[in-house]
C-alpha positions as CSV (number, residue, x, y, z in Angstrom):
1,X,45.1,-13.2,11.3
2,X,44.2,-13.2,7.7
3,X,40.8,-11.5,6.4
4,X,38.3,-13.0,4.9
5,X,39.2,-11.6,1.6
6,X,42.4,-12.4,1.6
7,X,42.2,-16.1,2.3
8,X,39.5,-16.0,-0.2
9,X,41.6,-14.5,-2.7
10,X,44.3,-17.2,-2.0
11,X,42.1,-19.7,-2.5
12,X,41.4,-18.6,-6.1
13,X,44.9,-17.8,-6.7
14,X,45.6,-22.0,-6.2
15,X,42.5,-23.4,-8.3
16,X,42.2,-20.9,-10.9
17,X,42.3,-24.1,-13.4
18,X,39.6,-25.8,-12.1
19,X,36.8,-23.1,-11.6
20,X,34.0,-22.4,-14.1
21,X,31.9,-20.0,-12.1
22,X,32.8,-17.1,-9.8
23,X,31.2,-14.5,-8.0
24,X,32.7,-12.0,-6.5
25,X,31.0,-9.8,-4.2
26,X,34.1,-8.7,-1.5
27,X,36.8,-6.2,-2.3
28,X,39.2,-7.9,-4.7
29,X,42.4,-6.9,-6.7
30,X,41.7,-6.5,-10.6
31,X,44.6,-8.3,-11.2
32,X,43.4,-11.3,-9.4
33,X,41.5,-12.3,-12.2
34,X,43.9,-13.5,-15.6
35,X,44.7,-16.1,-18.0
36,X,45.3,-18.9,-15.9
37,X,41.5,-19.0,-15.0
38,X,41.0,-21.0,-18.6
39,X,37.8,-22.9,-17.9
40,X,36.3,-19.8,-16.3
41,X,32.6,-19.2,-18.6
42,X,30.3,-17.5,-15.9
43,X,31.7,-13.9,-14.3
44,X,29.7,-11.8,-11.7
45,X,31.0,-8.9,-10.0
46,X,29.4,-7.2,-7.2
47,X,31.9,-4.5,-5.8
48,X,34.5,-2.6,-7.7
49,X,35.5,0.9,-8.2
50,X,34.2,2.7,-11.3
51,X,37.4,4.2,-11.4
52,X,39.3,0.4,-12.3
53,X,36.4,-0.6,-14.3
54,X,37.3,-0.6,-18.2
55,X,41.0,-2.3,-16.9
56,X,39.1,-4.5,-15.4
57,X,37.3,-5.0,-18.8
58,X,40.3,-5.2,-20.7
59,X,42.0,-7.7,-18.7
60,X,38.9,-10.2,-19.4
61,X,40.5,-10.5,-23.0
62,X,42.9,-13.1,-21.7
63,X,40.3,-15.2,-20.4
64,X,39.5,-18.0,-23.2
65,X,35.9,-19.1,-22.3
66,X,34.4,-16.4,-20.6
67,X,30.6,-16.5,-22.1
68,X,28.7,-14.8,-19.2
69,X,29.6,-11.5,-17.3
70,X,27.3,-9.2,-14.7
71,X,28.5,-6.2,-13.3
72,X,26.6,-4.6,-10.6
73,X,28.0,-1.0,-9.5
74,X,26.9,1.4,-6.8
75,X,27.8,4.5,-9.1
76,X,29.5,5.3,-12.6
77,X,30.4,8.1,-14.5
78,X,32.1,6.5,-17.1
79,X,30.3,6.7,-21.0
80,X,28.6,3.5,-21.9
81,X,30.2,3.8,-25.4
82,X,34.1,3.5,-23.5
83,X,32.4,0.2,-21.6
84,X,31.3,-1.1,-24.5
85,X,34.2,-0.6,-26.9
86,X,36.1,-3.3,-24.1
87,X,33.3,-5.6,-23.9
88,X,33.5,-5.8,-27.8
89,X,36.6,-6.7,-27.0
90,X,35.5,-10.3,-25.1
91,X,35.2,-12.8,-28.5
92,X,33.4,-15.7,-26.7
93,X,31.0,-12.9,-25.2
94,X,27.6,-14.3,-25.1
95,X,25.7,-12.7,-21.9
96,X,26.2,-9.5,-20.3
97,X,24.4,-7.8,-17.9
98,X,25.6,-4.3,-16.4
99,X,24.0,-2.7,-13.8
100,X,24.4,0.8,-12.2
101,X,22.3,2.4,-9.7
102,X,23.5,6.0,-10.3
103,X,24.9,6.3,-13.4
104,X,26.6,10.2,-14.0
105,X,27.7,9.0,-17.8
106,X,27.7,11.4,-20.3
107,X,24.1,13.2,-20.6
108,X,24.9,14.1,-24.7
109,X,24.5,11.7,-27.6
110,X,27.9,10.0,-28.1
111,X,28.1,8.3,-31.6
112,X,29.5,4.6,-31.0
113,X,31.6,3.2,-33.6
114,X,33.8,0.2,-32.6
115,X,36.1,0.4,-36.2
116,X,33.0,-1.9,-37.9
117,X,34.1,-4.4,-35.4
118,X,30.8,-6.9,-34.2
119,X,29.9,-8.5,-31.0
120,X,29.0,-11.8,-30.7
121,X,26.7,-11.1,-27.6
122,X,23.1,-13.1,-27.7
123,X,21.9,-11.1,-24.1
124,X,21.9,-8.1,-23.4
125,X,20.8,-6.6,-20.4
126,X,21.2,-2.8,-19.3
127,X,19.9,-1.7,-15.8
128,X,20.8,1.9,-14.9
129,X,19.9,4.6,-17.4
130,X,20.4,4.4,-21.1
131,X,19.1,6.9,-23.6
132,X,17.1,5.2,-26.3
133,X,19.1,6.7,-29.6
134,X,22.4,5.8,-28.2
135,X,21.5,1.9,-27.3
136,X,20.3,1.4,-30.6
137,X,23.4,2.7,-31.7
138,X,25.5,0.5,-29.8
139,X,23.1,-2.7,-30.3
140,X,23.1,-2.5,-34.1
141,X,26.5,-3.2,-34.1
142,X,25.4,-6.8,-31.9
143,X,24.0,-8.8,-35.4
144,X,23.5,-11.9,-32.8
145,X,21.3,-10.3,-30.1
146,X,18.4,-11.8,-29.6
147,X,17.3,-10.7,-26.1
148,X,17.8,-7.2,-24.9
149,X,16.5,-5.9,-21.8
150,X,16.2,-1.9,-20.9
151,X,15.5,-1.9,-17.3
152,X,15.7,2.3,-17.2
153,X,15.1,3.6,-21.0
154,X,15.3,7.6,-20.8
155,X,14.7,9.5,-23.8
156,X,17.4,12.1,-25.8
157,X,15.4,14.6,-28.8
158,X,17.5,12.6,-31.7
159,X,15.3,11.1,-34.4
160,X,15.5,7.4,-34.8
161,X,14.9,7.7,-38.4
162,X,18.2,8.7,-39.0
163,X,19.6,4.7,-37.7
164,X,20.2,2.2,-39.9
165,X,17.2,0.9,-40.9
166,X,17.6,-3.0,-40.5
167,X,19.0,-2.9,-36.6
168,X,18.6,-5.8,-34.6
169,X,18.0,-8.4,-37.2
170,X,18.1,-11.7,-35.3
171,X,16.1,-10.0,-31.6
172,X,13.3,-12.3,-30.6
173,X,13.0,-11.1,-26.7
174,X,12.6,-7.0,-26.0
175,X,11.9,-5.5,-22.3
176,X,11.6,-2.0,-22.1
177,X,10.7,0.0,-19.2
178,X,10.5,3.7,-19.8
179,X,11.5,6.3,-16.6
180,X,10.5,9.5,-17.8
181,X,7.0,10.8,-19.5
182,X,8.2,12.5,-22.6
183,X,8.7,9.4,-24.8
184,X,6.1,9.7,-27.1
185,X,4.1,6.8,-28.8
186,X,5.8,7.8,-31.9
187,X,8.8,6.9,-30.9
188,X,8.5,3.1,-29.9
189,X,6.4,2.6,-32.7
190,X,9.5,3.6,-35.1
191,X,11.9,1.4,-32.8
192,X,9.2,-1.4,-32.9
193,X,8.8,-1.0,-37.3
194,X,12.9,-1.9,-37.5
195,X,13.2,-4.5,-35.2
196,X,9.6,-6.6,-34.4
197,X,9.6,-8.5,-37.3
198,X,10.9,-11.7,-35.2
199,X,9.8,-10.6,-32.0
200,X,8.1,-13.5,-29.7
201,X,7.8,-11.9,-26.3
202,X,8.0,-8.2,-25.6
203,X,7.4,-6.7,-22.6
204,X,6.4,-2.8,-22.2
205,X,6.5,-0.5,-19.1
206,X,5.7,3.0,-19.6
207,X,6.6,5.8,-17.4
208,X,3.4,6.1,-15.0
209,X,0.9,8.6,-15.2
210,X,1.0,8.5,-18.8
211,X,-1.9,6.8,-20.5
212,X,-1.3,7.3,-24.2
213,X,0.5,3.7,-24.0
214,X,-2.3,2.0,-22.7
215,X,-4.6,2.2,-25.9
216,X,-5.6,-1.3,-27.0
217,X,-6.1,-0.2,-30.5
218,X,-3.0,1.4,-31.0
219,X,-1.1,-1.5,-29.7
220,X,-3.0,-3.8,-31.9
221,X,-2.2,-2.0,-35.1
222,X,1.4,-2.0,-34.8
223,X,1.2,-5.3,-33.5
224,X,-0.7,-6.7,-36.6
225,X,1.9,-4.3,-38.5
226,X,5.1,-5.0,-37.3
227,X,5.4,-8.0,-34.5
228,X,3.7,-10.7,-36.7
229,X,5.5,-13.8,-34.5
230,X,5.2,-12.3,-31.0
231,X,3.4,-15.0,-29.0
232,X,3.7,-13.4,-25.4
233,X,3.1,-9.6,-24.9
234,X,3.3,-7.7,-21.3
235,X,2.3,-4.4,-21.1
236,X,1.6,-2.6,-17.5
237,X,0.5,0.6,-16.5
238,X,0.2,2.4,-13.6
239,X,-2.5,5.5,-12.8
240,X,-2.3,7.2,-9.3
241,X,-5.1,7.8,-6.8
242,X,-4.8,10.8,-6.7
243,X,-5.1,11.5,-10.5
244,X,-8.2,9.3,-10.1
245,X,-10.1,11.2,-7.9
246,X,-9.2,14.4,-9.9
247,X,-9.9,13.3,-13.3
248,X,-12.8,10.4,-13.0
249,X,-15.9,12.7,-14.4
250,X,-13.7,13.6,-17.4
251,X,-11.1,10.7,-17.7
252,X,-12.2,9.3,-21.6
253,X,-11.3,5.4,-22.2
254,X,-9.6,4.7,-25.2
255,X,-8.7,1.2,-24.1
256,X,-10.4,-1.9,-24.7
257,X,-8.4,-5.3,-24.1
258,X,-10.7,-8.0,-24.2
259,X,-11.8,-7.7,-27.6
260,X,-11.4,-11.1,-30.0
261,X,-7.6,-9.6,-30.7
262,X,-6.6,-10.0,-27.8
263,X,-8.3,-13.0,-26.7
264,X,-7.5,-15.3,-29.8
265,X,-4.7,-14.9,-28.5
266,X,-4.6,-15.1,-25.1
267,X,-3.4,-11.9,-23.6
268,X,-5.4,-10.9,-20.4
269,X,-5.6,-7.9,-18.6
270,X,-5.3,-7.9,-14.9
271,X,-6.1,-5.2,-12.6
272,X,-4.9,-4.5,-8.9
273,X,-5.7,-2.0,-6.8
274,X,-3.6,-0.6,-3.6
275,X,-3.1,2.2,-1.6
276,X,-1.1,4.4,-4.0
277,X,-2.0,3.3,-7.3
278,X,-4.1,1.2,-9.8
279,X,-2.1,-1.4,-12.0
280,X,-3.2,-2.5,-15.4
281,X,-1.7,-5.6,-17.1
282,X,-1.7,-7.3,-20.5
283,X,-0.1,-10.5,-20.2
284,X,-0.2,-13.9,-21.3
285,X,-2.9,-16.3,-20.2
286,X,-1.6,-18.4,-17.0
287,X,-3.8,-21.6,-15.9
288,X,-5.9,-20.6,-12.4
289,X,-7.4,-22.0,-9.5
290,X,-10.5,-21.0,-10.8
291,X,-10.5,-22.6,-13.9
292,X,-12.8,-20.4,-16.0
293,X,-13.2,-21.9,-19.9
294,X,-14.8,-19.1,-21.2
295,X,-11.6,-16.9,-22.4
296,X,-13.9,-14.0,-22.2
297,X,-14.6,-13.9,-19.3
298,X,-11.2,-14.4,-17.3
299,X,-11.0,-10.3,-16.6
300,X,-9.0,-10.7,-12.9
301,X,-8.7,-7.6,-10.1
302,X,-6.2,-8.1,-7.4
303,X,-7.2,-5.6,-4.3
304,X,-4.1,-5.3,-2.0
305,X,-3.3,-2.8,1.1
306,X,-6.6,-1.3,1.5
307,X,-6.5,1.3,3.8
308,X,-10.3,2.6,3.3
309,X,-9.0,6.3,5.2
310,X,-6.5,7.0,3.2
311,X,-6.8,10.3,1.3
312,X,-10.6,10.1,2.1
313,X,-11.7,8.1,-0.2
314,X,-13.7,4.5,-0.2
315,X,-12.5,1.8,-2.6
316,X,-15.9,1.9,-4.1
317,X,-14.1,5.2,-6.0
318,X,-11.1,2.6,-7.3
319,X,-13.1,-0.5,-8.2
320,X,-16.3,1.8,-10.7
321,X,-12.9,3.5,-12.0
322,X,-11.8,0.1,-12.8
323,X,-15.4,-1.3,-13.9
324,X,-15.5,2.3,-16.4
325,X,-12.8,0.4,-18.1
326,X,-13.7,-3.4,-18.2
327,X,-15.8,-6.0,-16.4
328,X,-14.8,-8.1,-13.5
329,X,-15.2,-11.6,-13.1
330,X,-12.3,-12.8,-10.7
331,X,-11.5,-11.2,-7.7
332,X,-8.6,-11.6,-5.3
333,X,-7.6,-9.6,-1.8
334,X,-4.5,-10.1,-0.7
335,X,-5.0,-8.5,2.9
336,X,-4.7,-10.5,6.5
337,X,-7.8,-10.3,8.6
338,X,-10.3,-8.7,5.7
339,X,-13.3,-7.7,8.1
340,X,-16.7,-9.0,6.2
341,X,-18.1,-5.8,6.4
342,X,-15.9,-4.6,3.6
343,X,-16.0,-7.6,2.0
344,X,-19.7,-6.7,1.7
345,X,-18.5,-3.6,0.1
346,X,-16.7,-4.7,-2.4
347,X,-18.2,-7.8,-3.7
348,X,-21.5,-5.4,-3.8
349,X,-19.6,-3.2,-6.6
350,X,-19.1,-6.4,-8.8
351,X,-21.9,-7.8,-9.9
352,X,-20.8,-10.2,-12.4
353,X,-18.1,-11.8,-10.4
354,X,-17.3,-15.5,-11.0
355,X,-15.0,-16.5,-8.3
356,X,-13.5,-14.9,-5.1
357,X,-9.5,-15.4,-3.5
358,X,-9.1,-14.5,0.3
359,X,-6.4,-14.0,2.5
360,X,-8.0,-14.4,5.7
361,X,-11.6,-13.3,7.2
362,X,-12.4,-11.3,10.2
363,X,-16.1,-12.0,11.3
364,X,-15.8,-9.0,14.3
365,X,-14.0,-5.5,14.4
366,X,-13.0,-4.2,17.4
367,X,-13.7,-0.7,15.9
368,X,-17.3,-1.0,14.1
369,X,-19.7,-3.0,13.6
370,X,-21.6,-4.5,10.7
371,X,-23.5,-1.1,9.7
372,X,-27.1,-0.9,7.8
373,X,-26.0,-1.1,4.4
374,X,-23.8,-3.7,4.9
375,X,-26.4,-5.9,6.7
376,X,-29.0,-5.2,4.0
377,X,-26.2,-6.1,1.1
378,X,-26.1,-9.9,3.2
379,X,-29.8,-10.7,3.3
380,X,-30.0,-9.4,-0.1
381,X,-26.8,-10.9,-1.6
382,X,-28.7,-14.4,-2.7
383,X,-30.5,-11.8,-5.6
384,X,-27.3,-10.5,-6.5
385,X,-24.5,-13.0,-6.5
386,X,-23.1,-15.0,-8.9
387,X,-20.0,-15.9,-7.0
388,X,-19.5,-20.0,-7.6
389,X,-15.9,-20.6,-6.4
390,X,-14.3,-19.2,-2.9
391,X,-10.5,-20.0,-2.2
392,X,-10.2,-19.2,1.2
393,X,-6.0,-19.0,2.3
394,X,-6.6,-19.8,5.9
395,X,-9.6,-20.8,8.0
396,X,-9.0,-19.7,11.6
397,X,-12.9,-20.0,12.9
398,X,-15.6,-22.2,12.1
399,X,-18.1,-19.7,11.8
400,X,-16.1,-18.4,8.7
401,X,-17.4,-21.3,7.1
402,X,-21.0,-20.1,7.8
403,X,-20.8,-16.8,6.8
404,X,-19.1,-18.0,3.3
405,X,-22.0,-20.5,2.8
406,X,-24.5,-17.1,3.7
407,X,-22.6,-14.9,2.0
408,X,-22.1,-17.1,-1.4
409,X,-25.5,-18.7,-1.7
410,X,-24.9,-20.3,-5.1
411,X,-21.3,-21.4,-4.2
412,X,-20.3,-24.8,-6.1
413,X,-16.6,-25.4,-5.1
414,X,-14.4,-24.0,-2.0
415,X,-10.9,-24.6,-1.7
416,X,-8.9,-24.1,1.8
417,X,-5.1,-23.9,2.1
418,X,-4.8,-23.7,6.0
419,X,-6.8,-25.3,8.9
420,X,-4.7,-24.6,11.4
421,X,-6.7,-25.7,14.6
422,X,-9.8,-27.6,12.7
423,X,-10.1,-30.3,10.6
424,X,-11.4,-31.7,7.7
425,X,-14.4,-33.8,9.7
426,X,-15.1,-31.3,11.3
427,X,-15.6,-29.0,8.1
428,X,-17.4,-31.9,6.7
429,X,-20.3,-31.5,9.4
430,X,-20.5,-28.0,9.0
431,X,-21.8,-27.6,5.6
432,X,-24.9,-27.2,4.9
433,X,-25.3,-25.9,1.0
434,X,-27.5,-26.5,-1.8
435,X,-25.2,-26.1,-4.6
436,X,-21.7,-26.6,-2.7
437,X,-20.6,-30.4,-4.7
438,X,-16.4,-29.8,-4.6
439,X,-13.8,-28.5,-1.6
440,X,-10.4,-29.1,-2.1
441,X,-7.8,-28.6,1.3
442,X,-3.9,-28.2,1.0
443,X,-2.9,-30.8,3.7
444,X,1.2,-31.4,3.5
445,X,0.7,-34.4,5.5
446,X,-1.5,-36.2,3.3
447,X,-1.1,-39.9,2.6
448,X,-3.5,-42.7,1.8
449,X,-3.5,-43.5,5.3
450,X,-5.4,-40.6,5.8
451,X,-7.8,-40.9,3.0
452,X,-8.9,-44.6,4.4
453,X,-9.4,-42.8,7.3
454,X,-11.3,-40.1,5.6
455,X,-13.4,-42.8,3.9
456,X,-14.1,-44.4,7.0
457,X,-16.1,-41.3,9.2
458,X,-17.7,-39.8,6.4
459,X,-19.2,-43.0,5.3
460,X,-20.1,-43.8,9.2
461,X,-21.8,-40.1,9.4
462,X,-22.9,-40.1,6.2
463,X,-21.6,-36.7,5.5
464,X,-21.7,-36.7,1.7
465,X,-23.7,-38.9,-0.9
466,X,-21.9,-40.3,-3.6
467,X,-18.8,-38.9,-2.9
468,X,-15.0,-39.4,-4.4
469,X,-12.1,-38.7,-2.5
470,X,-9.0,-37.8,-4.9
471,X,-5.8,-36.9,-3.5
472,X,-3.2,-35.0,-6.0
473,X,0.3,-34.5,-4.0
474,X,-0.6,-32.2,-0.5
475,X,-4.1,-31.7,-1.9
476,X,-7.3,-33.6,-1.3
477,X,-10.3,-33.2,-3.3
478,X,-13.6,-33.7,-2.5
479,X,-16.7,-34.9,-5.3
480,X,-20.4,-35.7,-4.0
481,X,-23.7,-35.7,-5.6
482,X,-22.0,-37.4,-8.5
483,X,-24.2,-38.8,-10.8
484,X,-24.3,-42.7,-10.9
């Protein structure tokens, strides 16, 4: 009997003429692939030895139309600059991706000169690790790029000063994601001077730990400077717990983000939180469940994994780290079952919130109770709390709906995704709230069947006064106390 591969490599030998798009993820012969496959534009390889890999390459000449080629391999040690002399090679070249998960190239600076000959590739994308002086090298000679994307960036001691001065003309889209510490600021801002002038979305990663690339003003200068078209900027860092704990009575901020700059243009900065680390995130504005107008005030933290043991800390210690460096308005936790005592905690740290996201709630723990400070945060949390909107992701108790209303006195719309047992009658009877006017469910079921039927009980129990019903797809909304 016949393997897999082979019938599958049969197959391809009898249609090479009709096929446009192949991916080939099995052991396969190199010479399986030639110059009968004429129509062939899209190429993705997921399994071939390094050691066949630039005849592979040059045996792609003799395919007319090939415009798109990835290449994922387990290991390398073959120089970029020999790969890319043979993918110079491919005229009608437009995409390439190349990805290598341990790459043991050459660790020296290898000059790349293809005899003055061009490429006519528009995307470039280079996972595994690339030093920075050699890829702009080997990109300067692309005068049609206009998206790169350095998925491992590593740093060489060789000035960029030295390159030709006009490099990448034509880029509009840059990623870069650094993997070591020692790339100083200097370093992207002399990349960023030859080649941001038509930049409209650039995306930044540095090396974690490393905070010099997280300064706001520095960012904005050489924006203004050099990137006068970028519309959509990403920047992320990343700052351990560990370092947090160590450094918070002498860490100096040198970072502020939600000045007009950034907001004119709508770049926000996100926070999470987790076990391991704190992330910080400039990125472009994104419409929310929330719906806050005020561009000022749209500062979001994301808590996820919280294990409040963990190195012996409370996540009090992450969230005033956090409020050192901005104020929080929007507040998310990701985590199943969130017991309300720490959601006392937490929402006790943030006095300005806006709006609240939930996973789940846990109204007992088997392991503790409610203690004294958390029961005194409760029956003092109507002088304190400014939290207007709740998105709850699944309601599992009734009672949940009673804390919430407690625990959010001034609460003017609540949005559930999942009832599971309950339903929306029910829900109806439970509330009892001065402010609460909108509640919006995610019902997949919903049709105008149920609406009329809707219509029908609450207007027989009079649950709301001058009410709407609006249904949008799977979602209902709910609109009483509306004026006349």
């Amino acid at each position: 009997m016949k393997s897999c591969s082979n019938i599958s490599n049969e197959i391809l030998r009898f249609n090479k003429e009709q096929i446009y798009s192949l991916s080939l993820n099995e052991s396969f012969s190199i010479n399986l692939i030639d110059s009968l496959f004429i129509y062939l534009e899209l190429l993705r390889i997921t399994s071939i030895n390094s050691n066949e890999l630039l005849l592979f390459l040059s045996n792609l000449q003799s395919l007319p139309c090939l415009k798109s080629l990835t290449i994922k391999l387990l290991q390398c040690n073959i120089d970029d600059s020999q790969m890319y002399h043979e993918i110079f090679s491919l005229k009608m070249l437009k995409y390439f991706k190349l990805s290598i998960d341990d790459y043991s190239g050459s660790l020296q600076f290898a000059s790349f000169n293809p005899n003055k000959q061009m490429s006519h590739l528009e995307y470039l994308i280079i996972d595994y690790q690339c030093f920075l002086s050699s890829t702009t090298n080997i990109i300067s000679y692309m005068p049609s790029i206009h998206y790169v994307s350095l998925m491992k960036l590593f740093y060489y001691h060789s000035s960029l000063e030295t390159n030709n001065p006009s490099i990448w003309p034509n880029l509009t889209h840059l990623s870069i994601c650094l993997t070591t510490w020692d790339i100083m600021f200097e370093c992207i801002e002399i990349l960023i001077s030859k080649i941001g002038s038509k930049l409209k979305v650039f995306s930044f990663k540095p090396y974690h730990k490393f905070i010099e690339y997280f300064n706001a003003s520095r960012w904005e200068n050489l924006i203004l400077k050099f990137m006068p078209q970028l519309a959509k900027f990403y920047l992320k860092y990343t700052e351990a717990v560990d370092r947090i704990l160590r450094d918070k009575d002498n860490d100096e901020e040198t970072n502020d983000f939600t000045r007009s700059f950034w907001i004119e243009r709508k770049w926000i900065l996100e926070i999470e939180i987790n076990n391991q680390n704190i992330l910080f995130s400039i990125l472009p504005y994104k419409k929310q469940w929330f719906h806050e107008e005020n561009l000022f005030e749209l500062n979001q933290l994301i808590i996820s994994r919280i294990n409040i043991n963990k190195y012996n800390y409370f996540i009090q210690d992450d969230i005033n780290r956090v409020l050192n460096f901005t104020q929080i308005y929007h507040l998310e936790i990701t985590n199943e079952n969130l017991f309300i005592g720490l959601l006392l905690q937490i929402t006790n740290c943030l006095f300005e919130l806006r709006s609240l996201k939930i996973h789940s709630l846990l109204l007992e723990d088997n392991s503790r109770d409610l203690n004294l400070k958390e029961i005194s945060i409760l029956y003092s949390i109507h002088l304190t709390s400014q939290i207007k909107k709740i998105y709850l992701r699944n309601l599992t108790n009734i009672k949940q709906i009673d804390f919430l209303m407690k625990f959010s006195p001034y609460l003017s719309f609540f949005k559930i995704d999942y009832l599971h047992n309950l339903d929306i009658p029910s829900i109806l009877r439970q509330i009892s709230h001065t402010y609460l006017n909108s509640l919006c469910f995610y019902v997949p079921t919903a049709d105008d069947k149920m609406i009329n039927n809707l219509n029908k009980i609450i207007s027989h129990e009079k649950l709301l006064v001058n009410y709407k019903i609006i249904r949008q797809n799977e979602h209902i909304f709910f609109n009483w106390n509306l004026l006349e």
